[in-house]
N, C-alpha and C positions, 0 to 999 in steps of 0.2 A: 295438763293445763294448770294445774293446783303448784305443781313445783313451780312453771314458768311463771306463776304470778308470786309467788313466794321469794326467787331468788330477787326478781323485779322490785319488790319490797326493800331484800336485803341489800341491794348495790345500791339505793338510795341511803343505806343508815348505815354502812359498814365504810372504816378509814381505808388507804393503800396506798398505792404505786398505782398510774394508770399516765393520765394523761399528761400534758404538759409537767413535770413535777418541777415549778420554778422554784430558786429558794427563797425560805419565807423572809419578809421584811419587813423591817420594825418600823416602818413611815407611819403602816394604819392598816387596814381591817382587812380593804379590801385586795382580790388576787389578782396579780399584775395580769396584763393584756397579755395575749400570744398572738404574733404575727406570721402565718404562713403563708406560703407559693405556691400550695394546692396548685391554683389557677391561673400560672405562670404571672403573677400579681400577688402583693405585698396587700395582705387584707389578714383583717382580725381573726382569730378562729373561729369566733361563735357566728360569723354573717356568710361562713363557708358553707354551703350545703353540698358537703362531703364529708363520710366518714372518718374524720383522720385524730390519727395521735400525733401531738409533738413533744418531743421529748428531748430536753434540753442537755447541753454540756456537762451540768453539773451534775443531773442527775444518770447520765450515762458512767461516770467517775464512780460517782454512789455506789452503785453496783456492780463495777468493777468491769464494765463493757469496753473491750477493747476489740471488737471487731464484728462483724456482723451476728457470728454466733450467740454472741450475748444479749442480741436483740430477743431468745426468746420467751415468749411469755409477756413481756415488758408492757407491751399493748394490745388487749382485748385481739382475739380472733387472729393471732401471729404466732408461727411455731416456726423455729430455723432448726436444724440437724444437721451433721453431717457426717460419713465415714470414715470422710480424711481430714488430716491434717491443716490442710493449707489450700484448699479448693473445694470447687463444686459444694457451695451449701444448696441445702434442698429446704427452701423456702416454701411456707405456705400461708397465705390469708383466707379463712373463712372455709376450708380445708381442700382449696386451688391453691398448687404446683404441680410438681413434677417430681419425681424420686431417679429421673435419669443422672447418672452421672458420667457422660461420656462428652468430652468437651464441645464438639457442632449440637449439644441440646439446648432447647431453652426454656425457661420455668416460666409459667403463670405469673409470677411476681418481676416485676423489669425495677432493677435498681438505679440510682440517678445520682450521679457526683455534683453537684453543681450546676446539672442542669443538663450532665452528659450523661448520655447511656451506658452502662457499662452491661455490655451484654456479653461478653465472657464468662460461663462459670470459671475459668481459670485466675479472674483479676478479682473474685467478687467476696474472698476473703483477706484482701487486703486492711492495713490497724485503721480503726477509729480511733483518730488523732487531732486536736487542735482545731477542734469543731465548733458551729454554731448551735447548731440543731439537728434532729432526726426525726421526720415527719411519715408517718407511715400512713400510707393511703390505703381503706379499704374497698374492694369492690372493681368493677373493670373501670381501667383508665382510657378508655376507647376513642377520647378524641384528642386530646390535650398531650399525650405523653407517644411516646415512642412502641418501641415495636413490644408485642405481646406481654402488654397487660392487665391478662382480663381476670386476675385475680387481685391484683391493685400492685402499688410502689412503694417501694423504699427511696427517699426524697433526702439523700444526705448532705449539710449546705458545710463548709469549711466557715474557717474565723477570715475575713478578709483583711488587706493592708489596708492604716488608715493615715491619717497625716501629723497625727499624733506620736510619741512614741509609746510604745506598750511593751511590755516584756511576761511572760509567766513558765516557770518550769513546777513539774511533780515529778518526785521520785519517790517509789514504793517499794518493799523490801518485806515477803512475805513466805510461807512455808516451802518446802521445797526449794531454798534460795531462791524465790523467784525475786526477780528484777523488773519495774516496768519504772522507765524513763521518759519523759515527756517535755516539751515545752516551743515555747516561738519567743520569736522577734520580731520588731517591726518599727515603721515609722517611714520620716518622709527623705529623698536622696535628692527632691528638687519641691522645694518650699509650692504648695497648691499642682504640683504638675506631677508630680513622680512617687508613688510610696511604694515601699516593700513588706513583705513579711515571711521567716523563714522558720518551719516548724519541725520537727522531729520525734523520733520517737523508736524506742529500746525495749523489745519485751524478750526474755528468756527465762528459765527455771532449770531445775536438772533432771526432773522425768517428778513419776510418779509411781510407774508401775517396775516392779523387779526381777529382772530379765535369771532365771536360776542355772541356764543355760553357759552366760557369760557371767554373770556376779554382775554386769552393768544396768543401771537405773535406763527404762527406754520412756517412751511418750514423753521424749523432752520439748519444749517448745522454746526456739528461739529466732528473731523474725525482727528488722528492723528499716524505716520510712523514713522520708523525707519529702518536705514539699517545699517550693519557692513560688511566691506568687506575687506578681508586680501590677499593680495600679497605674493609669496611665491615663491623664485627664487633660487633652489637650484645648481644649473648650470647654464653656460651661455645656455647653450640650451635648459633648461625646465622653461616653468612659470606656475603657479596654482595661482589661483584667484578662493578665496571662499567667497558664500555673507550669509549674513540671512538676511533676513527681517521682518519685521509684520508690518502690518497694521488694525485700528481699528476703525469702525465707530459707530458712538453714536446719531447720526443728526435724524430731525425728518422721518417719512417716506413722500413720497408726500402728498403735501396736494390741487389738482385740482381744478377748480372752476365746477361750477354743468350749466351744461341747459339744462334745461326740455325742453322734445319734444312729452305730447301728447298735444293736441289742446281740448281745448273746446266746441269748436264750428267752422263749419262752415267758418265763418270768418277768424277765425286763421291758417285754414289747408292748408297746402301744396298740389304741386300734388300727393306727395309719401306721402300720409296721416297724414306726421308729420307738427309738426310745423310747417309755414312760419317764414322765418328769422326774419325779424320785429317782430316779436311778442314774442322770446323766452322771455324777460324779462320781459312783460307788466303783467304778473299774470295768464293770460289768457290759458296759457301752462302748464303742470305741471309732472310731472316723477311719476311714476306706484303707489307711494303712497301721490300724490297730491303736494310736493314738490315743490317749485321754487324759484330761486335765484332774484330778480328782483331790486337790485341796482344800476346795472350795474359796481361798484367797483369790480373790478379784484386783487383787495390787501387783499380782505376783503371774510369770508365765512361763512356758518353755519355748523361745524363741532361735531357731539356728541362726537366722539373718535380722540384722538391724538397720533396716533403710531408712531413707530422705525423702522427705517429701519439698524437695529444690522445687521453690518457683519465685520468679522474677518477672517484675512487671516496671514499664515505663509508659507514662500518661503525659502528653503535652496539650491545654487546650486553652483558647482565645474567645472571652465573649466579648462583643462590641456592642455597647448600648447608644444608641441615636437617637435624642431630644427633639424632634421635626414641631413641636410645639402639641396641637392635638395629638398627635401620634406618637408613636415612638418605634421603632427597626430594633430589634432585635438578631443576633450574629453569634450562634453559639457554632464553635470549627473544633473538632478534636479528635486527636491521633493515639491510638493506644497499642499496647505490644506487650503479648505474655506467655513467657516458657514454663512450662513446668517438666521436671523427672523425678518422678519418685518411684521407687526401687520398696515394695513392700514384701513383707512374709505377708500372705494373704490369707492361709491356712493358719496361723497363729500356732504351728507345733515346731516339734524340732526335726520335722520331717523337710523333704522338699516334696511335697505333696503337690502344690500351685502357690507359684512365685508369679509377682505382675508387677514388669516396669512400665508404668507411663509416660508416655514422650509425647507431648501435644505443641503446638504452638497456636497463637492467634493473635492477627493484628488485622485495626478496624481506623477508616476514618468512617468518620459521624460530621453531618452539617444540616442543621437547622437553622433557619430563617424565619422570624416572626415581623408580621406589620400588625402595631396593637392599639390600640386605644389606650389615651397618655389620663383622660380628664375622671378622677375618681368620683367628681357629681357627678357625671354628665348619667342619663338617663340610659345609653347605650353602651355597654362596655362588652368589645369585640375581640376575638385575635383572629388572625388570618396568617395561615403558615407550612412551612415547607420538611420535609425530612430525608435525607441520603444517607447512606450505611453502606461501605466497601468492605468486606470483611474477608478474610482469609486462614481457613484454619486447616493446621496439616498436625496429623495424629499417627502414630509408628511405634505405639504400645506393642508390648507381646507377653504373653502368657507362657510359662515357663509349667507344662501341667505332668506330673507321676513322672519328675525324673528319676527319683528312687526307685522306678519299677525296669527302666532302660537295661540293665543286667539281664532279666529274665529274657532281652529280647536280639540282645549282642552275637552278631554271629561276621565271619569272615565279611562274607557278603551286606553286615548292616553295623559295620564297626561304633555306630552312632547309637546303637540301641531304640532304634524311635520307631513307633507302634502309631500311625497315625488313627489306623481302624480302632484302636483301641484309646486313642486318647493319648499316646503317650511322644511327644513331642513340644517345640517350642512352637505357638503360633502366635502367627505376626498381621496385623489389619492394618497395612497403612495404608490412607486416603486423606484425599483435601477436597473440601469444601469452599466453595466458591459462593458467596451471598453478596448481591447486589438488593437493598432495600431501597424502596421511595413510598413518599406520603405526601399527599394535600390533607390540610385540616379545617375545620372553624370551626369557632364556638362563638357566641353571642347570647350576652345577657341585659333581659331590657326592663325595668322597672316601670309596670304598667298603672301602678299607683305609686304614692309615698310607703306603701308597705308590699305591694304582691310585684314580684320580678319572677320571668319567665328566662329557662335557657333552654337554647338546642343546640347542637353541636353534631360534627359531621365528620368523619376522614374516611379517607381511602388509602389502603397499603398494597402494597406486591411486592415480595422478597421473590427474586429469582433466582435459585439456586441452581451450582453445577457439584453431580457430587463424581469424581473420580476414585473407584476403592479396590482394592484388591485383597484377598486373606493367601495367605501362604505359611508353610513350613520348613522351619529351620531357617529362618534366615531366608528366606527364597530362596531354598532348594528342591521347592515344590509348590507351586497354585493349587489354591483350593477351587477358587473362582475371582473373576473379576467383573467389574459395574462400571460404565458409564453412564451416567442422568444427566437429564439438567430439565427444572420444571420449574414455574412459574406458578407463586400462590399468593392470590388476592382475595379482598375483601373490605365491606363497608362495617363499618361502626361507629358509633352516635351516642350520644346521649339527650335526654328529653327532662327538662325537670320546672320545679315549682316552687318558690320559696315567701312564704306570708310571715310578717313581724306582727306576732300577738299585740307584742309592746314592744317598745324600747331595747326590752332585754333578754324577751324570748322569741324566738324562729322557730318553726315549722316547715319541712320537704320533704318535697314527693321525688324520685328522679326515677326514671329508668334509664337503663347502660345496655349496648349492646359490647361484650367485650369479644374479640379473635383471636387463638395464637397459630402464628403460623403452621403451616404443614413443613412432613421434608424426611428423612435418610435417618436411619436408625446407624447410628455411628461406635457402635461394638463389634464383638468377634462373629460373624453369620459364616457358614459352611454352606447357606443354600440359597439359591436366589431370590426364593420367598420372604428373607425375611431383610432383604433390600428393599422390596419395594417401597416404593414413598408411603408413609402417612400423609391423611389432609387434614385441612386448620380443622383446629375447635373451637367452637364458640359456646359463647354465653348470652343467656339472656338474665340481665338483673334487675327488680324490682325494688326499692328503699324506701321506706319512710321513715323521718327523725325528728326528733325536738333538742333545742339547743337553748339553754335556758339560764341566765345567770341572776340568782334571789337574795334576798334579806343585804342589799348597798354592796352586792358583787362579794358577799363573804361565802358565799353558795353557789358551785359551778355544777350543771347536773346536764347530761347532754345522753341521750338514747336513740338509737335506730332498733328499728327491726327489717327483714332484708327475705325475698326469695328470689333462688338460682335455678333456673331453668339451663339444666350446662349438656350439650347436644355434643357426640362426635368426640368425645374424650378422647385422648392420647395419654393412654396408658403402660406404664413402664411394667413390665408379667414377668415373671418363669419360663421358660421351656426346655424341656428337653432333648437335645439334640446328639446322636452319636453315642448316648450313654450318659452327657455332660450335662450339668445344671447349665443352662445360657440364659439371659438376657435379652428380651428383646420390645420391641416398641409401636403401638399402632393400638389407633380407633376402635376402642376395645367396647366402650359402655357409655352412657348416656345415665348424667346423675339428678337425682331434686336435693339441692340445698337448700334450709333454710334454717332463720336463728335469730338472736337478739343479741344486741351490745349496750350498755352502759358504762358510763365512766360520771368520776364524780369528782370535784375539789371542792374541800372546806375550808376557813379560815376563822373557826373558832375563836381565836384571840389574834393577836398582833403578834407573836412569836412560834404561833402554830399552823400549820399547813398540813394536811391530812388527804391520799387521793386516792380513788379506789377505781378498779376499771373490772369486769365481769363479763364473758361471751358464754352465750350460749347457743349451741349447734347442731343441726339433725342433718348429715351429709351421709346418703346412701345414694349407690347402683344401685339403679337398672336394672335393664335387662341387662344380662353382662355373663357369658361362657366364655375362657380362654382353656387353649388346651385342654379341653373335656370338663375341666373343671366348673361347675356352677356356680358363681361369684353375686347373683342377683340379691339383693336385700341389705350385701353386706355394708361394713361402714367406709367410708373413703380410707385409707393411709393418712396416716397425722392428722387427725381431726376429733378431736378430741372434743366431748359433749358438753362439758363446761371448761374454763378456764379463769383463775381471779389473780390480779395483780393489786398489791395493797403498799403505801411506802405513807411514814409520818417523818417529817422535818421539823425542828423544835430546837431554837434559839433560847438559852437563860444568858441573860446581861450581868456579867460583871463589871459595873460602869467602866472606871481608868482602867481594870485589868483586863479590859476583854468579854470576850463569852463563849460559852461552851456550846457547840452545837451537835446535836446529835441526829443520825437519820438512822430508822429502821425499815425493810422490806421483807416482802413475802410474797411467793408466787405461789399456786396452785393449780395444775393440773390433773383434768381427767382419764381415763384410760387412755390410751390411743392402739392401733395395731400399726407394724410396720410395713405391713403385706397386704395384697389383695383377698387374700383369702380369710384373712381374721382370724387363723391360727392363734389359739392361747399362747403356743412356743414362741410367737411373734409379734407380740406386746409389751406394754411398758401398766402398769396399774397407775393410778391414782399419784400425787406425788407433792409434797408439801416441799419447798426451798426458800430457809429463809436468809438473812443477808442485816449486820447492821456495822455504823460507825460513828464514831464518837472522836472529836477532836476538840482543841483549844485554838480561837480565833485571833487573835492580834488588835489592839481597838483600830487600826488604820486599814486591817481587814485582809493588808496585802501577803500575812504570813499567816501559817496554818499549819498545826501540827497536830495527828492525829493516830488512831489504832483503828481497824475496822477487823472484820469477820464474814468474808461468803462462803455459801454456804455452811449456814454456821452451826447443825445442827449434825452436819455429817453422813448427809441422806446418801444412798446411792439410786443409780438411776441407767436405765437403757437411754442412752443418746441416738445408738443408731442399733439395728441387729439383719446381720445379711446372713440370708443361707442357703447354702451348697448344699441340697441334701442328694446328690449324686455320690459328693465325695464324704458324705455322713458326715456333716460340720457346721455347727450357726457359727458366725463370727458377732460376737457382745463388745460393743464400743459404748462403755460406762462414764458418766460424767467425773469430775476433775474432784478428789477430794475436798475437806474443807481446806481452806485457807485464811492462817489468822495473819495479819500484816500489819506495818505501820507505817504512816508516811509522811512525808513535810510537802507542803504549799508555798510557792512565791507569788506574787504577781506586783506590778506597777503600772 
């Protein structure tokens, strides 16, 4: 308790990054207003009683966020990772997700384009581009948002057409030839009736890591967007806003670093019969086909294959807003559609050990219907609303596992050399997944004095899934087995809450959340019928209370929760071994207690200073919890790390006629985290400071901007993700991105 009231001290007096980080302005003292959609409503942050970060356009540039990844750390109680490339990030708030990476899964955290679900992990690494905002909600979003929430949202809003014209490009030019290209356009094509705005965006580089195998640089990233988005105001009372999009990547697939973990001898073994740490590199260790990486260069690898991690996505959607005078109709309609193939060395040697192509597809329409309440005095502010999900996803991966071993196994009668009992063959899991989703919702909030409002809120969901799957070898020259399902998973969820204005400028709530994520099909490689069966939902129960507080004429923004998670019925992504094979597999493993504190802070010292600090901290353990014999009770969750601090200062000097120079600096820190259920030391990350600064010269009309910045600018290295096969005696190490020193120019008008 002595720490928890300690760091509680220190996030009140320490600068950073955290929350909104607007940039600072020379008008006056105090910090501009933030307006979020929390609560499907345009309302201030601090009258929000909800958890949330917003964090703006600019300071997503800041730190060099071009896509979900870079979210994290950004805000208090938020950890994104991922394995690959160009999909499947594994989101966590408050240390709810998911670690599945198998395209029919769904995480804890539901992301939001505008207001649309995007519930593909296949579309959910697409660029942050020509943005307004990025509002991260913590805690289950159980009545107001879409499907399986109950870890909270990612709330991403685009730049809208206005009747204005506008124009702004940035282009950056940094280590690694990296390229990131940006910008829109806009304005009106029918004076009050029609406006457009067309935005883009260019990210590439030429790798980072050095393939010794080929003499080619791999982990290249190269990935490019586009959006068109039309305004349409045919009355003062109706507006329609249509977007398209695509997005397309072309970047290499991951490319891991390899350590071998059987032991040689003796000497070298561990107590859990693998490797002893000291030793993975000394030669002495080596992976199922004698392999080992022993340079100890983390830039550098021995790779036979160089794959793609290809995915393409196309996004069309339509909201229509209706002015009925009290009220207002709400019409959000949207179509989505996304390939991926990616073709990886998975094994990270120069072996063909296990090769995996991914082949997934998934296309979704989504419609919600709100009827809301239009009168921001009015005493009752309601919504009443509707939710549909057609989803379709067909997946035809195959694992490519010990063809290096096929010789040993070649004979007249098996000219193919494939050793099923042994592992040694091509397997194949295609199935499609059929999801039909529906929701009623309400919430209603009623202000029972001029300061105490009361809400409740209410939905009911059921995703009906049909899952058709079959495993086989070689192509279908063999069944392993095949499934047909089709089941149906519902559920109530609510929230209940309380909100009193001290003053004027401070709040106080209470809420509790009931959050659900669906049940449904573990969508990997299974050999046996058991580990088809369905998983069912999990739920959450979550308890908050916060203070929201703005002091000394709004130069002091200080805003705190503390939070417990009663989270029942997990869906846990485990180990198992099957056949001899490390696998993968999925089901209602443990029952956890969360619980933690957040603060975030903004200050405004002077008129050119802006200072913001955001701090989580968090106690996420199992249960009761055995998987595969294993005793998992006590441990900590996966990515949930026991503190986390985001820290960022903005600092304008006026050079009257010449301009002024402005500079931002950041810093994140994170605590241990494990990557596993087990809390394996081999399978963590420690402690990890990253910091980030940029310094530019501003134009006095503001519209140009030319600058140099720095992320990671200390050169840290770090475990981003770590997967391991210890069947085939191998972690796979996916390390973050070196530093990067760049420079770039600004336009706008």
């Amino acid at each position: 308790m002595k720490a928890f009231w300690f760091a509680t001290a220190a996030a009140v007096s320490i600068a950073g990054a955290a929350a909104a980080q607007t940039e600072p302005s020379t008008a006056g003292f105090a910090i501009e207003e933030i307006v979020v959609t929390a609560q499907k409503r345009s309302e201030n942050l601090q009258d929000v009683p909800v958890s949330v970060t917003a964090i703006t356009s600019q300071a997503l540039q800041n730190q060099g966020v071009t896509n979900v990844m870079g979210l994290n750390n950004v805000a208090p109680g938020l950890r994104v990772s991922a394995g690959d490339a160009a999909a499947n990030p594994k989101i966590f708030i408050r240390g709810v997700g998911l670690s599945d990476f198998n395209p029919n899964a769904s995480s804890g955290v539901g992301v939001y384009v505008d207001g649309v679900f995007v519930g593909s992990p296949l579309a959910q690494m697409a660029g942050f581009y020509d943005l307004g905002q990025v509002e991260v909600l913590r805690g289950p979003q159980g009545t107001l948002y879409g499907r399986n929430t109950n870890g909270g949202a990612i709330n991403v809003t685009t730049r809208r057409p206005t009747f204005t014209w506008t124009g702004d490009a940035r282009a950056e030019y940094a280590t690694y030839e990296a390229v990131n290209l940006q910008g829109g356009v806009g304005g009106p094509l029918v004076e009050d009736k029609l406006a457009f705005r067309l935005a883009g965006q260019m990210v590439e580089d030429n790798g980072y890591t050095f393939n010794r195998v080929t003499g080619d640089d791999v982990n290249a990233t190269k990935y490019w967007a586009g959006r068109l988005s039309l305004l349409f105001t045919p009355t003062e009372d109706i507006e329609v806003l249509g977007k398209f999009e695509r997005f397309s990547n072309r970047g290499d697939a991951t490319a891991p670093q390899h350590r071998a973990l059987f032991p040689s001898s003796a000497a070298v073994t561990g107590p859990n019969g693998l490797c002893m740490p000291g030793a993975y590199a000394s030669g002495a260790c080596t992976d199922l086909m004698g392999y080992a990486d022993t340079d100890k260069d983390i830039r550098a690898g021995d790779y036979n294959q160089e794959g793609k991690d290809r995915v393409d996505t196309w996004n069309a959607s339509t909201q229509i807003d209706w002015d009925l005078g009290s009220v207002a109709l709400v019409s959000v309609t949207a179509f989505q559609h996304a390939n991926r193939n990616a073709l990886e060395n998975t094994d990270s040697s120069p072996a063909q050990m296990i090769e995996i192509n991914y082949r997934a597809r998934a296309k979704a329409f989504t419609q919600e219907l709100r009827l809301q309440s239009d009168d921001p005095s009015a005493a009752l502010k309601w919504v009443l609303g509707g939710f549909y999900m057609d989803e379709t996803i067909r997946d035809n991966s195959i694992q490519d596992v010990l063809r290096d071993y096929r010789p040993f196994f070649q004979s007249p009668e098996n000219p193919l050399g494939i050793s099923p009992d042994d592992s040694v063959a091509i397997f194949g899991y295609p199935y499609t997944q059929k999801t039909k989703s529906y929701a009623l919702f309400g919430q209603a909030d009623y202000s029972l004095t001029e300061r105490l409002t009361v809400t409740a809120g209410l939905r009911y969901s059921a995703d009906d899934k049909r899952f058709d799957y079959r495993s086989e070898i070689e192509n279908g020259l063999a069944t392993i087995l095949t499934s047909k399902q089709d089941k149906t998973f519902s559920a109530w969820s609510g929230r209940l809450g309380a909100r009193y204005a001290l003053t004027d400028d401070v709040n106080v709530y209470a809420t509790y959340n009931r959050g659900f994520k669906s049940g449904g099909f573990f969508g990997g490689l299974a050999t046996t019928p058991t580990e088809l069966e369905p998983y069912d939902n999990e739920k959450l129960d979550a308890f908050e209370i916060g203070l929201k507080g703005e002091f000394f004429d709004r130069r002091l923004r200080f805003n705190a929760s503390g939070f417990y998670y009663d989270y029942q019925d997990q869906q846990v992504f485990a180990q198992a071994l099957r056949n001899g094979l490390t696998v993968l597999v999925l089901d209602n493993a443990a029952s956890s207690k969360v619980w933690g504190a957040e603060f975030e802070l903004t200050a405004r010292p002077t008129a050119n200073l802006q200072l913001d600090a955001g701090l989580s901290l968090l106690d996420a353990e199992y249960g009761d919890f055995i998987s595969e014999g294993q005793d998992y009770t006590g441990n900590r969750l996966p990515q949930a790390p026991k503190a986390t601090l985001n820290l960022a200062a903005n600092h304008i000097l006026p050079l009257g006629s010449a301009g002024e120079i402005v500079t931002h600096l950041d810093a994140t820190y994170s605590s241990k985290i494990y990557f596993d259920n087990s809390n394996a030391e081999r399978l963590s990350q420690d402690g990890v400071w990253v910091a980030g600064a940029q310094v530019s010269w501003r134009a006095p009309s503001g519209g140009l901007e030319a600058g140099v910045f720095a992320r990671n600018l200390f050169d840290e290295n770090w475990f981003v993700s770590i997967s391991n096969i210890d069947s085939l005696g191998v972690d796979l190490l996916t390390y973050n991105r070196p530093r990067s020193l760049g420079v770039f120019l600004r336009y706008s008008y």
